[in-house]
C-alpha positions in Angstrom: -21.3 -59.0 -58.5 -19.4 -62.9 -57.1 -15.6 -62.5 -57.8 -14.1 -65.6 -57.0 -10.4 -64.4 -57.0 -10.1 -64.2 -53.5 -10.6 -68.3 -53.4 -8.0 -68.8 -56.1 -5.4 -66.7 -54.5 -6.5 -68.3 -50.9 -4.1 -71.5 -49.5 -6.5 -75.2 -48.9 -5.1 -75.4 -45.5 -3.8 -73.0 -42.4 -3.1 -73.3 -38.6 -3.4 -70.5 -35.9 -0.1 -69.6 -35.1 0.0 -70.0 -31.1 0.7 -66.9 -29.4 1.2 -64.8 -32.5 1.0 -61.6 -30.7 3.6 -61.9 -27.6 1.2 -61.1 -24.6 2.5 -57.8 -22.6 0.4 -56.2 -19.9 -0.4 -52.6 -19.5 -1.9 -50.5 -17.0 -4.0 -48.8 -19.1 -5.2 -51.7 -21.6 -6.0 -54.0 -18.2 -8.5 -51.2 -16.7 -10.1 -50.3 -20.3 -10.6 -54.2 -20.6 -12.1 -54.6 -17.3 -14.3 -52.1 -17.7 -15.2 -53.1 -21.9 -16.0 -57.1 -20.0 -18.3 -55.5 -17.4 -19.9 -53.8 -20.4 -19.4 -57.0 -22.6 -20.9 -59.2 -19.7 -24.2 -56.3 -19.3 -24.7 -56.6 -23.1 -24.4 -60.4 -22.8 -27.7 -60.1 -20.4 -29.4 -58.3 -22.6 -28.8 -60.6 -25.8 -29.7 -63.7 -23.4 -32.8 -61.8 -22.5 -33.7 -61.5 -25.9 -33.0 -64.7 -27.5 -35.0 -66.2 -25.1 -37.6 -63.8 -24.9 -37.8 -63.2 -28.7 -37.7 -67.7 -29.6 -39.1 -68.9 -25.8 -41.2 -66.5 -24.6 -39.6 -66.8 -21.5 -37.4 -64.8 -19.0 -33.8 -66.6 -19.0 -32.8 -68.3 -15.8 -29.9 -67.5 -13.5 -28.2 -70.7 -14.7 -28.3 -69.8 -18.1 -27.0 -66.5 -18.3 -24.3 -67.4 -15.9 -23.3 -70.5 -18.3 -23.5 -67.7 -21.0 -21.1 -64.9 -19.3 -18.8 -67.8 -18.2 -18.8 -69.4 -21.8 -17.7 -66.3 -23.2 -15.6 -65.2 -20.8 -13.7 -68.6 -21.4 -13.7 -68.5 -24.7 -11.9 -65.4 -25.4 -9.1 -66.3 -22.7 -8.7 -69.3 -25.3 -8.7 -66.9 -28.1 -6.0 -64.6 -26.6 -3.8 -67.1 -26.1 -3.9 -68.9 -29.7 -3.2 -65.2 -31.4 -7.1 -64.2 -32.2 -9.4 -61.3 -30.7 -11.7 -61.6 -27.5 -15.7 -62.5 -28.3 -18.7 -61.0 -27.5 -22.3 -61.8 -27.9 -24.1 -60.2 -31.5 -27.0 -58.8 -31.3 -27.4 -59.7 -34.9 -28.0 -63.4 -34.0 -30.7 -62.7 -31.6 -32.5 -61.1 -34.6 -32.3 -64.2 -36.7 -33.2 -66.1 -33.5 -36.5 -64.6 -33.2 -37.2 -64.7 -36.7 -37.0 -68.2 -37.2 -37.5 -69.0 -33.6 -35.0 -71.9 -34.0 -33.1 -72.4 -30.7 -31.5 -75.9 -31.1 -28.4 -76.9 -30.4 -27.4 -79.0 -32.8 -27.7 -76.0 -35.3 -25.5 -73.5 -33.0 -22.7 -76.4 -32.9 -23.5 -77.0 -36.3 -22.6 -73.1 -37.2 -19.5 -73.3 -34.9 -18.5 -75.8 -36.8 -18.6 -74.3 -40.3 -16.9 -71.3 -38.7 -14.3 -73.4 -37.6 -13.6 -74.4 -40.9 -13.8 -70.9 -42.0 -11.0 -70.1 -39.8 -8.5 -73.4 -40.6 -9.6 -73.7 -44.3 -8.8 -70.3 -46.1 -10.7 -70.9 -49.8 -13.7 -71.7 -47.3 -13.9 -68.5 -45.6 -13.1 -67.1 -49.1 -16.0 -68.6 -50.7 -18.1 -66.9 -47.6 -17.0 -63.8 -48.6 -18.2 -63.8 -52.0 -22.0 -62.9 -51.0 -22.6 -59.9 -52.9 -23.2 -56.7 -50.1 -26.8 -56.1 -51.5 -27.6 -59.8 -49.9 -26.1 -59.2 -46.9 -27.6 -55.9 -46.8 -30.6 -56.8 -47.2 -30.4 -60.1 -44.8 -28.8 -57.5 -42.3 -32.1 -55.0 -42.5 -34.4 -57.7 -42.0 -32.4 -58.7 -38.7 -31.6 -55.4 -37.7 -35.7 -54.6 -37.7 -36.3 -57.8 -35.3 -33.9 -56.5 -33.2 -35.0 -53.3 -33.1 -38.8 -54.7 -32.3 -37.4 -56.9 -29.9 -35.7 -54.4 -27.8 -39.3 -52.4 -27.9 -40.7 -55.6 -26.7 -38.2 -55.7 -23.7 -39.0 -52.4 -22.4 -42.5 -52.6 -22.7 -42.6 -55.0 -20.7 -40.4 -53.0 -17.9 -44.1 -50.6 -18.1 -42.4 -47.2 -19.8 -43.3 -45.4 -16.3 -41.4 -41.7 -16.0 -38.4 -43.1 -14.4 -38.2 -45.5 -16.6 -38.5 -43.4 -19.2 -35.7 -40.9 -17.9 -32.8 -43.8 -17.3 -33.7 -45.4 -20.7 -34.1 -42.0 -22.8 -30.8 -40.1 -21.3 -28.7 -43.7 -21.5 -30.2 -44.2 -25.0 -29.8 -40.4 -26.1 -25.9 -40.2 -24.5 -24.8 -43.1 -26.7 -26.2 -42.5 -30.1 -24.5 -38.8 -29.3 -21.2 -40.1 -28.9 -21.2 -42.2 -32.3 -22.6 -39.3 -34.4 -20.1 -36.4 -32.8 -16.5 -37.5 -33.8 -14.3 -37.7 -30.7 -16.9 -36.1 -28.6 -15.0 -36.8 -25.3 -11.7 -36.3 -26.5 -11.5 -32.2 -26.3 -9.0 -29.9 -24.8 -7.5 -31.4 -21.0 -9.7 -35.3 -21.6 -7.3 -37.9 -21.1 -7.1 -40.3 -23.8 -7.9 -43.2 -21.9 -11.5 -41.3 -21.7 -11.9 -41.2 -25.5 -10.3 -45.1 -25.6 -12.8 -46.4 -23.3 -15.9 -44.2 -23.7 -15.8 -43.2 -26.8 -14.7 -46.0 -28.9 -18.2 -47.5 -28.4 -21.9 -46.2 -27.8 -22.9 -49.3 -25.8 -20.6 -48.9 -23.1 -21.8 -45.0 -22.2 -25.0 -46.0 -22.7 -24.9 -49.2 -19.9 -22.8 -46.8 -17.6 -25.4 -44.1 -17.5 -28.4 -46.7 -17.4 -26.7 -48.3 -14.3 -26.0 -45.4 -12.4 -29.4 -43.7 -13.2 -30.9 -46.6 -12.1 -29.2 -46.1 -8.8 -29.3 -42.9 -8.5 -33.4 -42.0 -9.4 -35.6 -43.0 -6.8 -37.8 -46.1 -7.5 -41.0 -44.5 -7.9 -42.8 -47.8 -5.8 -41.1 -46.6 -2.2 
């Protein structure tokens, strides 16, 4: 199942190539980005909350998931302007996080690092890519089920009272409708911008809709 023709055919040695894509601003592209960041930023929360929930057993202080919002928010300016993609925070991690419970430091740098290399040495990050799909599929179920447990663990711990119940069940239930209906909010007379922002990802409906249920249900302690 390891093909190693990808590293053969791969150069030793390759630099970004600054500004690549020559940066143009659009109405339309500036609000959907606004909006994705807000979304980006909520999610953000939420994988802080876990990580250190999940390895600390521990609420995360203000400091640290503002140094975490900022620290992304930086490093995809960085990565716009050298020609690659925006980040965001995986939700992936957090599972391997709080299965090994291994929070250090030096072994985030140390992974930075080695995607670092990934990204200037081509037959490195082709060698990566020779892991057979049943490993990583079977890695990615085992972090996917932590993740899944964790997020249980995180809303327990909210108490699962009615209204909590209703924000987190209709949120929850709107965004895994949108990613099994194809183009769901892209009928007859919706704007494509709706589709663009909405649509192109479950997480952002479902953080709208938690946000403004939130707000709009009353909290059932008053």
């Amino acid at each position: 199942m390891v093909s190693f023709e990808r590293i053969i055919e791969s150069q030793w040695f390759q630099l970004p190539q600054i500004n690549h894509f020559r940066i143009e601003f659009h109405t339309t592209a500036v609000v959907s980005m606004v909006i994705m960041y807000i979304v980006n930023s909520i999610q953000a929360i939420g994988d802080i909350s876990a990580t250190t929930a999940g390895a600390m057993d521990r609420e995360p202080s203000d400091s640290e998931l503002a140094g975490g919002i900022m620290g992304n928010g930086l490093s995809s300016m960085l990565s716009a302007f050298i020609g690659g993609l925006p980040t965001a925070t995986f939700s992936q991690n957090v599972g391997i996080v709080t299965i090994t419970k291994v929070i250090n430091k030096f072994v985030i740098a140390l992974a930075a690092a080695i995607i670092l290399l990934a990204g200037l040495i081509p037959k490195f990050a082709a060698l990566l890519t020779t892991i057979p799909l049943a490993v990583l599929g079977g890695a990615t179920l085992t972090v996917f089920a932590a993740i899944t447990m964790t997020g249980m663990k995180l809303l327990l711990s909210a108490k699962l009272t009615p209204r909590n119940s209703a924000v987190v069940g209709i949120s929850v239930a709107l965004g895994v409708g949108i990613s099994q209906v194809a183009n769901a909010l892209g009928g007859p007379g919706m704007p494509s911008w709706v589709q663009e922002i909405f649509g192109s990802s479950s997480v952002i409906l479902a953080t709208l809709m938690a946000v403004i249920l939130n707000q709009m249900i009353p909290d059932e302690r008053k």
